[in-house]
C-alpha positions as CSV (number, residue, x, y, z in Angstrom):
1,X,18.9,29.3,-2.1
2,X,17.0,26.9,-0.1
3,X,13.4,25.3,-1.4
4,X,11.0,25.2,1.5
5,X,10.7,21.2,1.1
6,X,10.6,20.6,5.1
7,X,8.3,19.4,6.9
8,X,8.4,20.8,10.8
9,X,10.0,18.2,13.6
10,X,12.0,19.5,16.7
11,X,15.6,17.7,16.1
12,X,18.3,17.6,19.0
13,X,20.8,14.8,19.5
14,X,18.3,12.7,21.1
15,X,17.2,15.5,24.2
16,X,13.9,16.1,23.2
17,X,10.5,14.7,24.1
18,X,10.2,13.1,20.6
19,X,13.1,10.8,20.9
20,X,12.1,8.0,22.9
21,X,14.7,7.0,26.0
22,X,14.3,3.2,24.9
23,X,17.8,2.0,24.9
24,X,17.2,-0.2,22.1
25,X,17.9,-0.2,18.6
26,X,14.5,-0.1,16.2
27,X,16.9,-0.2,13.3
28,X,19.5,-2.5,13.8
29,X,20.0,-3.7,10.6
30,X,20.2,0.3,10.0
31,X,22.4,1.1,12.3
32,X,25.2,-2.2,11.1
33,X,25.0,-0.2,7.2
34,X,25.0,3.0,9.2
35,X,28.6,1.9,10.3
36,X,30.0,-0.9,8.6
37,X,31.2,0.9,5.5
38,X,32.3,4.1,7.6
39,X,34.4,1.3,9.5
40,X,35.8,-0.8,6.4
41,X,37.2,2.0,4.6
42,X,39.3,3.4,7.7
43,X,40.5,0.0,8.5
44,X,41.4,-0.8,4.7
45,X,42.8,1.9,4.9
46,X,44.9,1.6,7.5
47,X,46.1,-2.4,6.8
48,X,46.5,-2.6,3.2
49,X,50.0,-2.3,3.6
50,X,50.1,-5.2,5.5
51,X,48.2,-7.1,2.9
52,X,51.2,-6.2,0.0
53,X,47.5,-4.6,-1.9
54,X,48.5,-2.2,-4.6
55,X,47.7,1.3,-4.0
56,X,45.3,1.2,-7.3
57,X,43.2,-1.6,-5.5
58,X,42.9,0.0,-2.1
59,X,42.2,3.0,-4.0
60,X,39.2,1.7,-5.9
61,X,37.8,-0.6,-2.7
62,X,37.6,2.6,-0.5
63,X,35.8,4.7,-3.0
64,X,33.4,2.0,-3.2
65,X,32.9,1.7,0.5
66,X,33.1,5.3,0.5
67,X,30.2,5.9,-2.1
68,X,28.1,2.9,-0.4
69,X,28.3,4.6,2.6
70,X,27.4,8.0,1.5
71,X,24.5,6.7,-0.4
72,X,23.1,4.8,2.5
73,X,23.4,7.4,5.0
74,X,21.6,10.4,3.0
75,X,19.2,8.2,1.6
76,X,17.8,5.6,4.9
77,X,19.5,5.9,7.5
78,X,19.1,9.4,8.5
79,X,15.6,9.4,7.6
80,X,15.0,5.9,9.7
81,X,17.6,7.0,12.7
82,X,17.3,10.6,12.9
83,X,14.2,11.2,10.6
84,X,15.6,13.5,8.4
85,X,17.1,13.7,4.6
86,X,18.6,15.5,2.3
87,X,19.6,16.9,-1.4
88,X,20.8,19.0,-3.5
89,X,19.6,19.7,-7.5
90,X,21.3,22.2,-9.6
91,X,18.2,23.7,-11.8
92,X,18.7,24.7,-15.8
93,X,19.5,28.3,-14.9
94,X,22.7,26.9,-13.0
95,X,21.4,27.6,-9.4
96,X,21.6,24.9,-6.6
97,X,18.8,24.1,-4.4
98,X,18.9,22.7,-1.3
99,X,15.5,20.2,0.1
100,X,15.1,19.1,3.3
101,X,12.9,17.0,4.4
102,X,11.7,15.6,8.2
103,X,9.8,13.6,9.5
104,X,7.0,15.3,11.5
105,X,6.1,13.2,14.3
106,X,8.6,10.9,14.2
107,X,9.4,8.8,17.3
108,X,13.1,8.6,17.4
109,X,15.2,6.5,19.8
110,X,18.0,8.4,21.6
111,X,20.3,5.7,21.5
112,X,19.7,5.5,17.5
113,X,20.1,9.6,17.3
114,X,23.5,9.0,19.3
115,X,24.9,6.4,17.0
116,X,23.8,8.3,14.1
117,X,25.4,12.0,15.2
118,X,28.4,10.2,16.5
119,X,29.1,7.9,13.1
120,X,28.6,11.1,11.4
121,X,31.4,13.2,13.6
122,X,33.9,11.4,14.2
123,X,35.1,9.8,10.7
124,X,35.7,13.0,9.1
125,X,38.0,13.8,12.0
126,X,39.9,10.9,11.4
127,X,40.0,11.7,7.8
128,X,41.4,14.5,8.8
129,X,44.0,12.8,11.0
130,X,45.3,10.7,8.0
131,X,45.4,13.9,5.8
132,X,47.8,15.4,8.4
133,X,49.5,11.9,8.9
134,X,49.8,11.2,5.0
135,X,51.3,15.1,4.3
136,X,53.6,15.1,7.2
137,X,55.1,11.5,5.7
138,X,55.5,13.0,2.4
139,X,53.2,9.8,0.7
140,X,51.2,12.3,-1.5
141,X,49.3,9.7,-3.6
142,X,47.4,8.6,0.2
143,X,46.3,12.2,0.2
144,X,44.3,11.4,-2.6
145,X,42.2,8.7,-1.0
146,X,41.7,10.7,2.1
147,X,40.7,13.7,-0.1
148,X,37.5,11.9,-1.4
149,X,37.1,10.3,2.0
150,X,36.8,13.9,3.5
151,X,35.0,15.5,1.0
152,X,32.1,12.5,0.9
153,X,32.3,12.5,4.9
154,X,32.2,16.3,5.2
155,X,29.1,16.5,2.3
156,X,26.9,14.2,4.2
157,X,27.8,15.7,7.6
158,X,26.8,19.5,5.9
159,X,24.1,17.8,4.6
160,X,22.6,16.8,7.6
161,X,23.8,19.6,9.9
162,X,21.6,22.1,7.4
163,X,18.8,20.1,7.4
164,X,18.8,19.7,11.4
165,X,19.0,23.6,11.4
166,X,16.1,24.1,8.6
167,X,13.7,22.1,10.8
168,X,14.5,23.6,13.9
169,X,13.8,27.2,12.5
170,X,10.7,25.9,10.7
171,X,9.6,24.4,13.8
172,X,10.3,27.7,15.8
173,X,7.9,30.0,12.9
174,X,5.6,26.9,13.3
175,X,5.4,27.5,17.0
176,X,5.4,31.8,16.8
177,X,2.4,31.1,14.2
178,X,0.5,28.8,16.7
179,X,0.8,31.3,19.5
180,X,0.2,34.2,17.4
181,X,-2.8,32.4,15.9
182,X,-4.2,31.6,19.8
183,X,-3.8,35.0,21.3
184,X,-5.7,36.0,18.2
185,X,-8.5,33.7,18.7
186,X,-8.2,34.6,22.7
187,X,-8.3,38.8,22.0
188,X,-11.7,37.8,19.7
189,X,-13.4,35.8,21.8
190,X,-12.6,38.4,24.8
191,X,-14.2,40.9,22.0
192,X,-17.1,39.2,21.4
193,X,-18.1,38.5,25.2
194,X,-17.5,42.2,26.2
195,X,-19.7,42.9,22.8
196,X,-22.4,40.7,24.2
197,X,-22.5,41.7,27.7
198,X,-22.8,45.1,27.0
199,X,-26.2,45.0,24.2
């Protein structure tokens, strides 16, 4: 069940007349958090054996980058890069409620919206890639580090993927209202002219 906490924007990946074509970054202190801890926990990841770390350590520094990251992206930088953010309360009767909120009239720059959709993407599937890689060498206590990894990649990416769909079909009822509301106003003022012509 969804709470109607949206406010109307059109979203795309950075196609649509409210992302500006600037090719610069607005946020680029945004955009370094935005990727910086995605980054450091794949590459810890991948060359902590190299380092002789114990597998408790690397363990404990990629949940941390893991939770740092996840924080940062559903709470400022989707809603500086992309305008949009996202939660998810579970009320005393046990049901969970989903709020999305975006920004209406929100300039966005394309090349921001691209980073963001793209740093969102594209670590989950190389989660997924270690999962494979970490099952098919038989090193099941790595499966556990790229479980959380997936599930906290995949959360935020859901997140944001239902929140991009919420404010498009708000924005879509926002639109059929206007038109509806303007034909109205259009068949009454035609109304009102014939009235007056004819007395």
């Amino acid at each position: 069940m969804a709470d109607d906490a949206t406010e109307d924007v059109a979203l795309t990946f950075g196609e649509d007349e409210l992302y500006t074509k600037n090719r610069r970054l607005r946020h680029p202190m945004t955009v370094v958090f935005h990727l910086v801890f995605r980054i450091l926990s794949v590459v810890i990841y991948l060359f902590c054996g190299l380092f002789n770390i114990s597998f408790v350590m690397t363990f404990v520094i990629i949940v941390i980058l893991l939770s740092i990251d996840f924080w940062t992206v559903k709470n400022i930088s989707g809603r500086l890069l992309v305008g949009l953010r996202w939660w998810n309360y579970i009320d005393e009767d046990g049901e969970s409620h989903w709020v999305f909120e975006s920004h209406k009239n929100k300039t966005v720059s394309s090349l921001e919206s691209r980073i963001f959709w793209l740093a969102l993407i594209i670590p989950p599937l190389i989660w997924i890639f270690l999962f494979v890689t970490s099952l098919a060498t038989l090193k099941f206590q790595w499966m556990i580090t790229v479980g959380v990894a997936i599930s906290l990649n995949f959360a935020n990416l859901f997140g944001y993927v239902k929140c991009k769909k919420d404010a498009s079909k708000k924005l879509r009822n926002m639109a059929g209202t206007f038109i509806g509301q303007q034909l109205f106003k259009q068949a009454m003022s035609t109304s009102a002219e014939e009235n007056t012509s004819k007395t």
